[in-house]
N, C-alpha and C positions, 0 to 999 in steps of 0.2 A: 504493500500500500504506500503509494506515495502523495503530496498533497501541493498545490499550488498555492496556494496561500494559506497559512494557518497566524493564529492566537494568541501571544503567551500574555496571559491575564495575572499582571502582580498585586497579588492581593493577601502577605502574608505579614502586613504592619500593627502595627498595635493602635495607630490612630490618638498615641497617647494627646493631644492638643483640645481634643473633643470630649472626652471623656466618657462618662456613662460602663455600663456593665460589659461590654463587649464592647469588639473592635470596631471601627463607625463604619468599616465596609460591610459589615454585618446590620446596622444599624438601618430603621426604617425611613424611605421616602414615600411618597404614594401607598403606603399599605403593605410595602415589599423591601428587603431590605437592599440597599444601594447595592451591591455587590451583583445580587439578580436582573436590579435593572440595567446593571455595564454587558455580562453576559448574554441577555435577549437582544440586545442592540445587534450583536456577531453572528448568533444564532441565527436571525432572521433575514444576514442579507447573504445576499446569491454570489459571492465572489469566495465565501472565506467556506472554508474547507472541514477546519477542525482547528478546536480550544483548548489550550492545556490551562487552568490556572495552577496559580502556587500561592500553595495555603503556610500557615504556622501549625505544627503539629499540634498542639492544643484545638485547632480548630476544626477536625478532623467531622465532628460529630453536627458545629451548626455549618459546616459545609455541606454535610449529602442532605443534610436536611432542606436546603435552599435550594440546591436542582435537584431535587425531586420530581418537582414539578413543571419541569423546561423540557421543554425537546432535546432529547437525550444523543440525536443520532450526532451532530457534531463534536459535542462534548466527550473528552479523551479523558484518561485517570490524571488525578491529579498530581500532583508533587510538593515537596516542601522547600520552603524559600531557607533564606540564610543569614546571618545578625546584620546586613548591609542587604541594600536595593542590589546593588550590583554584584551579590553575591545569589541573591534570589533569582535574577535573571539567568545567570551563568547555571542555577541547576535546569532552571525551564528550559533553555535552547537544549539541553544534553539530554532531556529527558523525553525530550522530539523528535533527536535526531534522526533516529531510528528510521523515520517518516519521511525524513528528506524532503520538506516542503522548499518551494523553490525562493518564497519570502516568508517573510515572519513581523505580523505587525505583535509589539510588545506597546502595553497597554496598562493606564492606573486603574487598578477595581475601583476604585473610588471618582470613576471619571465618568457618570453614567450616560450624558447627555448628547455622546459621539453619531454624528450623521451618517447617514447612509452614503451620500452626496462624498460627503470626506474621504471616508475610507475608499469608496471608488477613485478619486484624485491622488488620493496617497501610494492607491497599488498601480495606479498608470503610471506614475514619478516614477514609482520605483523599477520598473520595470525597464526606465529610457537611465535612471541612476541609482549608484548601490545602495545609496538612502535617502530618506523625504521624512520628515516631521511635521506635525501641526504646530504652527508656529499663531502669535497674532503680531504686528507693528503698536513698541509703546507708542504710549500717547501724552503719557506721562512726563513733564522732564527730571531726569533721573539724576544724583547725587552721589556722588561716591566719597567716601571718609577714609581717613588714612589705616584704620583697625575695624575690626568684628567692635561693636558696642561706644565705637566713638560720636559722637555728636557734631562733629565739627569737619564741613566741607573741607575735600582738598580738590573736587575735581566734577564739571558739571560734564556727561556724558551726550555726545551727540545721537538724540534720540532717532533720528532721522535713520539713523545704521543699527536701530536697538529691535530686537523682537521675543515675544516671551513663549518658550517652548513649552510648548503640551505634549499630550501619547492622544490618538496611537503615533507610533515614529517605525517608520516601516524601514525593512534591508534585504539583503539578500544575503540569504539563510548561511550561506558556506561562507559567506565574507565576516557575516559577526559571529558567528561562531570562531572564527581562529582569530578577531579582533582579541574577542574576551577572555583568550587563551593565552595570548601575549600582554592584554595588560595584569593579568592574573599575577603572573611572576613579578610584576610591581611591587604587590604587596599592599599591607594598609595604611603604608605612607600615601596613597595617594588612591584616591577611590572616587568613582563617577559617580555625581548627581544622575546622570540620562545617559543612554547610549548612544546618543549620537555626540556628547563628549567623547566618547570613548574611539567613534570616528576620526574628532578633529586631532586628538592626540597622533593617532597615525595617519592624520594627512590625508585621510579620505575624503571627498568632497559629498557635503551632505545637502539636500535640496528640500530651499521653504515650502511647504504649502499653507496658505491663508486658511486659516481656521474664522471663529469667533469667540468672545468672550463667553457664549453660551454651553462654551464645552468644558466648564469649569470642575476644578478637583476638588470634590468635599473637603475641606480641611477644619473649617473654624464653623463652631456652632450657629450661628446665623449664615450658614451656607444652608441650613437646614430648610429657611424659613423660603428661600429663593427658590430651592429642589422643590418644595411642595408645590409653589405657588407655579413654578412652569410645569408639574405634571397635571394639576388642576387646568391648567388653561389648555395642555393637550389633549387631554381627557373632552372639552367641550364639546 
């Protein structure tokens, strides 16, 4: 079996910022928790093939419990992440491999509100290059300080050159797989927010695609209030 596009759904965080009894990819939107509604996004469109997520091993139990009830024929076993994002990733692509899908969109569980429209854009990019992320253009003008926690400008950033990366960030399967094999032996002096860092570090050229603001990553508790309120207005 092998696959043209497939999945890999990171969803093995603890969500510590949000708080509450579970992790908030567990946590309820619309009636469902967040994490079910990133995975029917995939499930339902016509290009992607098959989903692996990666869970925390504690979450074992309110995982099958949540696709229970999903269409099951995409949906691959799952696997376990690792103390860093980019250690979680690296179990998902080897846990795939096997599959030999020809790209690989890697994806926030906590990102539910991903288009159909997008992810068709992202795997055409990807397809003319080895990678494409949903990016947006700030709009913001942005600040930079000389330390983590200083308050005091050293530098105003030309926003015009500025853009803020989202998932899904799509590649070509065999390319990030031996990326994250070579920055692996790095070590944890030095560890990627996003895979498409893990691109620019080896000089691979990675390509924007325009997103929206609407594809936002649950993080902080009044994200909650936004998620309601656009699945209420979809639901109309």
């Amino acid at each position: 079996m092998t696959l043209k596009n497939a999945v890999l759904i990171v969803a093995s965080g603890r969500g510590s910022r949000i708080g509450g009894d579970v992790p908030k990819q567990y946590q309820h939107i619309g009636g469902a928790p967040i994490l079910t509604h990133t995975i029917k996004r995939f499930v339902a469109h016509d290009k992607i093939d098959g989903i692996i997520v990666v869970i925390h091993p504690d979450d074992v139990e309110l995982y099958q419990d949540e696709i229970s009830g999903l269409d099951q024929s995409k949906i691959l076993p799952h696997t376990f992440g690792g103390t860093e994002r980019q250690y979680s990733v690296t179990h998902g692509l080897k846990a795939i491999s096997h599959l030999q899908p020809q790209n690989i969109l890697i994806h926030d569980g906590a990102r539910p509100f991903v288009e159909a429209g997008l992810i068709d854009e992202l795997i055409s990019t990807c397809n003319e290059y080895l990678g494409a992320i949903a990016a947006t253009p700030i709009t913001d003008t942005i600040k930079m300080v000389s330390t983590k926690g200083a308050e005091t400008i050293v530098k105003t950033l030309d926003r015009d050159l500025l853009w803020a990366a989202q998932t899904p960030q799509v590649f070509d399967f065999n390319t990030i797989m031996q990326a994250h094999a070579q920055v692996s032996q790095i070590g944890e002096n030095k560890l990627f927010t996003d895979d498409a860092a893990i691109f620019e570090h080896l000089d691979i050229a990675v390509k924007l695609v325009k997103s929206s603001n609407e594809n936002i990553k649950i993080t902080h508790p009044e994200d909650f209030a936004y998620a309601n309120a656009k699945l209420d207005k979809e639901n109309d």
